[in-house]
VEXGU-631857 format. One line per 5 residues: their letters; for each residue x, y, z of C-alpha. Coordinates in nm, 2 decimals, decimal comma, padded with zeros to 4 digits. Layout:
<dopas>
A	X Y Z ~ ...;
</dopas>
This chain:
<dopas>
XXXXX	01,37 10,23 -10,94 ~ 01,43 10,04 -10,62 ~ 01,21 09,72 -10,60 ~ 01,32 09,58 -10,27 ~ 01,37 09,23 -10,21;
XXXXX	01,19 09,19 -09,87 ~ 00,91 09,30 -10,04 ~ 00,90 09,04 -10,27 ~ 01,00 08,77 -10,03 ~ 00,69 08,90 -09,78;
XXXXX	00,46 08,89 -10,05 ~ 00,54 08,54 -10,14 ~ 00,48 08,40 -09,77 ~ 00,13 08,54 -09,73 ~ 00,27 08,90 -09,66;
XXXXX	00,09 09,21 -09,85 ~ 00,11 09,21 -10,20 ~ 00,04 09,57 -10,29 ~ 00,35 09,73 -10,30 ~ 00,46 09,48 -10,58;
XXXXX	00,16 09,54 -10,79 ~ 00,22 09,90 -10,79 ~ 00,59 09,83 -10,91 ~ 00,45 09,56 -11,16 ~ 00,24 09,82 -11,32;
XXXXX	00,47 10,10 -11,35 ~ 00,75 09,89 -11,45 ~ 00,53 09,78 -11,76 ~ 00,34 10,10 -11,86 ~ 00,65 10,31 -11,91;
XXXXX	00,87 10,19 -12,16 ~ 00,56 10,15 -12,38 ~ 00,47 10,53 -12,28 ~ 00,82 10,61 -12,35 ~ 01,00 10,36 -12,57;
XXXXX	01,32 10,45 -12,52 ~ 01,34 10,46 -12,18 ~ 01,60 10,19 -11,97 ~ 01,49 10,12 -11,68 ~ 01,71 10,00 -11,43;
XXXXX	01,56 09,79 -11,09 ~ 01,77 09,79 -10,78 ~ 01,63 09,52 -10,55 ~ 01,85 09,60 -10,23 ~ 01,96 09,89 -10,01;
XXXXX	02,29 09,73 -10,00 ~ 02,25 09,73 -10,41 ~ 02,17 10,10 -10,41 ~ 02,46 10,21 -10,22 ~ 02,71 10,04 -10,41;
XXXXX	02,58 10,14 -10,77 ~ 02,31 10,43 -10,72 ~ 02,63 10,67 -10,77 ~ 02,61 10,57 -11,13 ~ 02,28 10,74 -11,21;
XXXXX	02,37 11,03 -11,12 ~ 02,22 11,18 -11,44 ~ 01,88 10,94 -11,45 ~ 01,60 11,14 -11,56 ~ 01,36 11,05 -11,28;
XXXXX	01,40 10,78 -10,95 ~ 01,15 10,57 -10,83 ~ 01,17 10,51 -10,42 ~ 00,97 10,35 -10,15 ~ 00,90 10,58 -09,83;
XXXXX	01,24 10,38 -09,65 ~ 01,49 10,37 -09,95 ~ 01,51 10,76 -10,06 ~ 01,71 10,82 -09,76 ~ 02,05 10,80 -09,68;
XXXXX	02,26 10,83 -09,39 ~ 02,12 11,13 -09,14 ~ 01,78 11,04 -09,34 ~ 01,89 11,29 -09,62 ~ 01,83 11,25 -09,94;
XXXXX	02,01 10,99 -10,14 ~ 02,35 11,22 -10,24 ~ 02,34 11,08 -10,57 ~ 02,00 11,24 -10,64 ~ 02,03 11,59 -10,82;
XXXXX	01,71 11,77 -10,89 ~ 01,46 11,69 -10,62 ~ 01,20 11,69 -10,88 ~ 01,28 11,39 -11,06 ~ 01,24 11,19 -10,72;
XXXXX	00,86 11,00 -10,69 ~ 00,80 10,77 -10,36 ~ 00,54 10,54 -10,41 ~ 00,39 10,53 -10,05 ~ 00,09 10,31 -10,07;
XXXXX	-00,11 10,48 -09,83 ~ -00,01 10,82 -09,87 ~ 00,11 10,85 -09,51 ~ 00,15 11,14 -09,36 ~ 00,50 11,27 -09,30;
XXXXX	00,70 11,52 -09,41 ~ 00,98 11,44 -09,61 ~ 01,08 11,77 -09,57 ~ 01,16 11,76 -09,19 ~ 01,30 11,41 -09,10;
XXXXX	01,51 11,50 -08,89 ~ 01,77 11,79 -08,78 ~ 01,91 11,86 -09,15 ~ 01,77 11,55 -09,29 ~ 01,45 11,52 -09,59;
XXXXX	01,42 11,61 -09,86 ~ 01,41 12,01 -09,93 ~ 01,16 12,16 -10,16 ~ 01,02 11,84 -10,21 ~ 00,61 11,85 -10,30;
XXXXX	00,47 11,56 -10,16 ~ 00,17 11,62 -10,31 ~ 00,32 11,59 -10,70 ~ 00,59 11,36 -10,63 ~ 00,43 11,09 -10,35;
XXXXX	00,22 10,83 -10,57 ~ -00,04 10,62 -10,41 ~ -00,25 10,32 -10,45 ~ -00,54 10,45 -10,40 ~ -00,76 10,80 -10,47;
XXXXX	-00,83 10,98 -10,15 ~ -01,14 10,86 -09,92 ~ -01,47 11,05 -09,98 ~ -01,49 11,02 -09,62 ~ -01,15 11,08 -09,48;
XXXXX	-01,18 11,10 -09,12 ~ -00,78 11,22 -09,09 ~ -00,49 10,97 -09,09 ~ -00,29 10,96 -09,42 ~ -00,44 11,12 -09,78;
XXXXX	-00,15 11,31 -09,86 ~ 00,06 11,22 -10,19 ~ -00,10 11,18 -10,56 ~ -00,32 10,93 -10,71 ~ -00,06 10,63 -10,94;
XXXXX	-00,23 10,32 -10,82 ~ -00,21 10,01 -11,07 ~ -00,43 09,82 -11,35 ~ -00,63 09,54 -11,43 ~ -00,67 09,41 -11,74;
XXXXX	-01,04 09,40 -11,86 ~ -01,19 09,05 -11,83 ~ -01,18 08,80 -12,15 ~ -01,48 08,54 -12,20 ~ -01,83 08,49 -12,07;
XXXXX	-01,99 08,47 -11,75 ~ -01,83 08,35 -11,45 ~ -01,99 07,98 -11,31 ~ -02,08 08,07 -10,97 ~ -02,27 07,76 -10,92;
XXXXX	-02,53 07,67 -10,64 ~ -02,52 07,80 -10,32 ~ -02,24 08,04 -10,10 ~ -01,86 07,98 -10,22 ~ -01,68 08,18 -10,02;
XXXXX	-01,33 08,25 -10,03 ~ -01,17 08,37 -09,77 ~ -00,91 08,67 -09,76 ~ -00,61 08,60 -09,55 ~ -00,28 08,37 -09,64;
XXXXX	-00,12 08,52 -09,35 ~ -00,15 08,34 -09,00 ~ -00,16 08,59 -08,79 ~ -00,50 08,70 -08,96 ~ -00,65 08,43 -08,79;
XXXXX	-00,76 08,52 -08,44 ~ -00,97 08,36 -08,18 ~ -01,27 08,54 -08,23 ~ -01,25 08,50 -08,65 ~ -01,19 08,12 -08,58;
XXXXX	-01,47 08,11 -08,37 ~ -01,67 08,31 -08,65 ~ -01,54 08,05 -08,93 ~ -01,67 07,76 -08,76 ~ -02,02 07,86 -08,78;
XXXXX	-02,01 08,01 -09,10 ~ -01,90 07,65 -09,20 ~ -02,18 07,51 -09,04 ~ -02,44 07,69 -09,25 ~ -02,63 07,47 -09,47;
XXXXX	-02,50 07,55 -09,80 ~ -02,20 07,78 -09,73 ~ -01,86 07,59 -09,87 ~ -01,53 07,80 -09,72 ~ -01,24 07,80 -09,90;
XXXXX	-00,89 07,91 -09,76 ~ -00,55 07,98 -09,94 ~ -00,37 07,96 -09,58 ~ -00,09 07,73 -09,68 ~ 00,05 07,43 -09,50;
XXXXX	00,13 07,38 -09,22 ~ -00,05 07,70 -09,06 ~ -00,37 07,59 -09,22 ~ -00,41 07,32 -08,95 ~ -00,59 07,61 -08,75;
XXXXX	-00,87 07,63 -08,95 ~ -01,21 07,41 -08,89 ~ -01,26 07,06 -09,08 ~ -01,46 07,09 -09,36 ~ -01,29 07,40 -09,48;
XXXXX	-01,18 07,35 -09,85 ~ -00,79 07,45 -09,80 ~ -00,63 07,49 -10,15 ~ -00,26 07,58 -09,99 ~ -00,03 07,90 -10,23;
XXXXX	-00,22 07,95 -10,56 ~ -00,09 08,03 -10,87 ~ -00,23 08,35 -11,05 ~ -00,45 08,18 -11,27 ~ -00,54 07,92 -11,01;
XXXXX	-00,60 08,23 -10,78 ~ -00,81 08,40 -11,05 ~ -01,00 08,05 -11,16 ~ -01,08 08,00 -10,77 ~ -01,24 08,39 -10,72;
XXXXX	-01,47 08,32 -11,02 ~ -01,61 08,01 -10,90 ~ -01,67 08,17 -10,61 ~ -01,97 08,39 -10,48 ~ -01,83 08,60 -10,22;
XXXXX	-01,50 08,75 -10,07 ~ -01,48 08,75 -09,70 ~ -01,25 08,99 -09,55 ~ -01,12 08,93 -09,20 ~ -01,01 09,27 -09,14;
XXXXX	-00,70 09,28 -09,31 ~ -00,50 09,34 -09,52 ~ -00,63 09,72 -09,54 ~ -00,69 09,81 -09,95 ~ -00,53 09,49 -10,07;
XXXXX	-00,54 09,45 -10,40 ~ -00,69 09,13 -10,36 ~ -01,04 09,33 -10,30 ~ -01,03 09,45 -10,66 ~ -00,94 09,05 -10,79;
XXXXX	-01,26 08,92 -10,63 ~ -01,51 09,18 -10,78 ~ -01,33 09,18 -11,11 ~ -01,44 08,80 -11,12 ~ -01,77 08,86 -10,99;
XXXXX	-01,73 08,84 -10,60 ~ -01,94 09,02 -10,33 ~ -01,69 09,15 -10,08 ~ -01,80 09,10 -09,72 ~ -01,60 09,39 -09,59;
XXXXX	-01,54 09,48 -09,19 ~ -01,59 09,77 -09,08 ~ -01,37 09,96 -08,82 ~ -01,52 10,15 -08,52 ~ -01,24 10,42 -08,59;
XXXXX	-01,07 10,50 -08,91 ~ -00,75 10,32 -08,99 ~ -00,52 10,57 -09,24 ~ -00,84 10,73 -09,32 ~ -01,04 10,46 -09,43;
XXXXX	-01,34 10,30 -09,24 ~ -01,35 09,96 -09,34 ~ -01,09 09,69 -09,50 ~ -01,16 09,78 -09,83 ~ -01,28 10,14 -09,84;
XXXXX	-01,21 10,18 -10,23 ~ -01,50 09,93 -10,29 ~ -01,71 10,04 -10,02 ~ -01,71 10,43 -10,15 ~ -01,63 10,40 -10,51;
XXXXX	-01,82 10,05 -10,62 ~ -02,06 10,02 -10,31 ~ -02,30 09,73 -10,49 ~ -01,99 09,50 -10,46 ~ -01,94 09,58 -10,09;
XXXXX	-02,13 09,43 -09,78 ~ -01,99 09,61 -09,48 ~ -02,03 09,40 -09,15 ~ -01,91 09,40 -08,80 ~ -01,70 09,07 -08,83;
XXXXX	-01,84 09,03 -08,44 ~ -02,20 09,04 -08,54 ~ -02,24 08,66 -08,70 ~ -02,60 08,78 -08,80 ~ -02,44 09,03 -09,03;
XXXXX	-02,22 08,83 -09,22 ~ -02,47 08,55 -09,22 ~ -02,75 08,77 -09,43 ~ -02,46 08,93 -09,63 ~ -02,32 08,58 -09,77;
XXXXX	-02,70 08,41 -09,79 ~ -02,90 08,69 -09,94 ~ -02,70 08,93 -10,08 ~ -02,49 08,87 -10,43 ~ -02,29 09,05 -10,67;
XXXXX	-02,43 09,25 -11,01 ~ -02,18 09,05 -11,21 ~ -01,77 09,12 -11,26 ~ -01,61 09,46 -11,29 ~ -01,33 09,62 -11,30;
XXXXX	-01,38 09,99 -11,19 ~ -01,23 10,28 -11,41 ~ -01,03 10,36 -11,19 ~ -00,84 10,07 -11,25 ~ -00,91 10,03 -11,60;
XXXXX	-00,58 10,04 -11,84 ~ -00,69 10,38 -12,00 ~ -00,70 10,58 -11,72 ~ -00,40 10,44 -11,56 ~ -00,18 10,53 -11,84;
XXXXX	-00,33 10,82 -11,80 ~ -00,25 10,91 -11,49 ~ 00,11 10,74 -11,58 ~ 00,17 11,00 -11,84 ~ 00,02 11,28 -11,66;
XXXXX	00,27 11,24 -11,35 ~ 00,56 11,17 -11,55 ~ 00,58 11,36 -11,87 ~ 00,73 11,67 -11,68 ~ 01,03 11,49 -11,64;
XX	01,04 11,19 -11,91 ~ 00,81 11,35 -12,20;
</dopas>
C-alpha cells in the first residue's frame, strides 16, 4: 500500500485531510478482517521504486490515482495480475486507466470494481466524476451523553487553509461576527490567522480530541466552500453541528454543494446557502439547529467492514 508522504505533510499544514482518513481506515480494518495479513506501507515514489520489485507476489496493492504508474504511465512492472491492483481515488474521477497514453494504463483493468471512493455516488449527479466503487472510511459511534452546546450561535468555521479565505468570505466573516450572539471560532493557525476580524475566537492547529471537544461545543459548521466532501463535514454532525453548506451554481465533480453527502444523504444536518447572500447564512445560523449528533450508516463501523470485505475477499479471503 503506498501512503505518500506529501500527503501527510499537506494534511498537517491545513491541506485536505481525506486521503489520509481513507488510508487510516483501511490500514486498520484489514488485519482484523484478515489476521494474518502483513501489510506493508510505502510512503514515497522514490520508496516504491527501489523496493516494490520485492512484492512481486503480494496478494493485492493499494495505489493512489498518481503512484500505480510507472514510466510511460504503464502499470507498475512489478504488478502481476491486474486484479489485485485497487486505486483509492477519492472522487472517483473520471479517467481511464485503460488509455493513458500511447501503450500506457492499465489493460483489462475494471474501474468500476477496483477504483474505491470516499463517497457513494450523488443522487443528483449532474456529470463530472462518479465512476469507481464505494470504500469510504468510519467513524466510531459516539460515547457519553449530550453534547453542551450552550447559549447562543458557536460557530466554527471550516477552513485551516489560507487560501480559503477570500475577500468576499472576509467581508462575510466580519458581519457574521457582528451579530448579537454569534461567537466565531477559527482553527486558521498563526501567523495566517492575522487575516481574520478581531473578536474572532482563533484556537490555532488542534489536536483530535481538542478538534472533536471544540465541534461539540459548538452549534454550527460553516463551510466556506471548500474543501469539497471533507471529512471534516461528517466530524461536525457526528458531534451535533448544523453544517451551513454553500452551494455551487454548477456542479463541481458531480456534487452541487461543499458537502453534498450531508446535503443528499442526512439533509436535516445541512443548510445550503449562497455564501454571497449574508441573509441566508444569517437565518441558517440564528434559527435553524441541529436534531442532535449522528453518525450516518454509511459511515457506521458495520457497514464499512462490510463493504471492506465485500471488495477484498476475491483476492484476500
Amino acid at each position: 500500500m503506498d501512503s505518500l508522504h506529501q500527503y501527510s505533510t499537506s494534511a498537517s499544514h491545513g491541506g485536505p485531510s481525506g486521503e489520509i482518513t481513507i488510508r487510516k481506515s483501511l490500514t486498520t480494518s484489514l488485519p482484523l478482517i484478515y489476521p494474518s495479513l502483513k501489510i506493508t506501507v510505502i510512503e514515497s515514489d522514490e520508496e516504491l521504486e527501489r523496493v516494490g520489485g520485492l512484492y512481486r507476489d503480494a496478494d493485492c496493492y493499494v495505489f493512489d490515482p498518481w503512484t500505480w504508474a510507472g514510466k510511460g504511465w504503464k502499470i507498475r512492472g512489478f504488478v502481476g495480475d491486474v486484479d489485485k491492483v485497487f486505486i483509492l481515488d477519492f472522487f472517483g474521477s473520471e479517467k481511464s486507466y485503460t488509455t493513458s497514453g500511447p501503450g500506457g494504463g492499465i489493460p483489462n483493468f475494471d474501474i468500476n470494481r477496483n477504483v474505491l471512493t470516499a463517497y457513494p455516488k450523488s443522487k443528483a449527479q449532474k456529470g463530472g466524476d462518479g465512476v469507481g466503487r464505494f470504500l469510504g472510511f468510519y467513524k466510531e459511534e459516539r460515547t457519553g451523553g449530550e453534547t453542551k452546546k450552550g447559549e447562543g450561535a458557536n460557530v466554527v468555521i471550516w477552513g485551516k487553509d489560507p487560501k480559503y479565505y477570500t475577500p468576499n468570505v472576509l467581508t462575510l466573516l466580519r458581519k457574521l461576527n457582528d451579530l448579537d450572539g454569534v461567537v466565531l471560532h477559527s482553527t486558521l493557525p498563526a501567523p495566517a490567522n492575522n487575516v481574520l476580524p478581531s473578536g474572532i475566537v482563533t484556537h490555532g492547529h488542534l489536536k483530535p480530541e481538542q478538534w472533536k471537544e471544540l465541534l461539540e461545543s459548538a452549534t454550527h459548521m460553516l463551510g466556506l466552500g471548500d474543501p469539497l466532501l471533507g471529512p471534516s463535514g461528517l466530524d461536525a454532525i457526528e458531534a451535533g453541528c448544523l453544517l451551513v453548506n454553500p452551494i455551487y451554481r454548477t456542479p463541481k465533480r458531480g456534487w452541487m454543494s461543499q458537502h453534498g453527502f450531508i446535503e443528499e444523504y442526512a439533509p436535516e444536518y445541512s443548510c445550503e446557502v449562497d455564501l454571497g447572500d449574508f441573509e441566508q447564512v444569517k437565518e441558517c445560523i440564528l434559527n435553524q439547529r441541529s436534531p442532535g449528533p449522528k453518525v450516518p450508516e454509511e459511515f457506521g463501523k458495520q457497514q464499512y467492514f462490510a463493504r471492506v470485505k465485500d471488495i477484498f475477499d476475491p483476492v484476500l479471503g
